[in-house]
C-alpha positions, 0 to 999 in steps of 0.5 A: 468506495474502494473496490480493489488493492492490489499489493505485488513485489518481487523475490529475488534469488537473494531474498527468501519469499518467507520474508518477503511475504513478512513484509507484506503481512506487516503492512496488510492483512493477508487474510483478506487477500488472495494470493497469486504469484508468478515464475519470471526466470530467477524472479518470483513476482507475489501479487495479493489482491482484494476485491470487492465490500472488504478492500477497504478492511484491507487497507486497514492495518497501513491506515493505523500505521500512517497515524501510529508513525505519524507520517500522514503528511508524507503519505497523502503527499506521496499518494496525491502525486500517484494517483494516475489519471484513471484514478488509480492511487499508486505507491511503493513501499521499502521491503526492508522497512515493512520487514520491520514493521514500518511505513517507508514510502519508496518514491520513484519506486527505488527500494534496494531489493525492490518496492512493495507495489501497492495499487488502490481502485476506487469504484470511482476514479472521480473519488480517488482524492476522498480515498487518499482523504481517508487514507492521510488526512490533511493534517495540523500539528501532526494530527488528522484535521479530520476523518473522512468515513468512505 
């Protein structure tokens, strides 16, 4: 169902790229991805990128995070409104938060040092809502009216 994540960020002179990746690594689990990154001037762009059967396992350390912070409601509704017309499901996330282990979702892409970029492909752009379905639920009282399996 999913076929690719794509999770970039920019370091800049300011930031050390140890903790930058930490952000990243707090949210994802870096073990499944493959690291690429690029020399911009004084910027350093760090892209991570899984492809294929295991991008949905990629994304799964954010899905137990949205429930554990209890914050589905504003996941799906920042997702629903990033998701482009290709099907693509796009959202930005605060480093400083992710640095400390939370979900802050950074809308408009206004994150002080930067935004988390995280880009989910579906191997079927008509099926991008069934990801966010999975990803942040509907809810009622706080909790998931259900789950959807992909």
């Amino acid at each position: 169902m999913i076929e690719k994540v794509v999770v970039s960020a920019f370091v800049y002179p300011t930031e050390s790229e140890e903790k930058v990746r930490k952000a990243v690594a707090n949210l994802f689990d870096l073990s499944m991805f493959e690291e690429r990154s690029e020399d911009l001037g004084d910027i350093r762009r760090i892209e991570f990128v899984c492809e294929g059967p295991d991008a949905r396992l990629a994304l799964g350390k954010l899905y137990e995070l949205l429930r554990e912070q209890e914050i589905l409601d504003a996941a799906r509704r920042v997702m629903m409104e990033g998701m482009t017309a290709e099907g693509t499901i796009l959202f930005h996330l605060h480093k400083q938060a992710a640095f400390a282990g939370a979900v802050n979702f950074a809308e408009g892409g206004e994150s002080p040092l930067g935004p988390i970029v995280v880009e989910v492909y579906p191997r079927d752009p008509k099926k991008a809502k069934r990801v966010i379905d999975w990803l942040a639920p509907e809810t009622e009282d706080g909790k998931p009216k259900y789950e959807v399996r992909i």
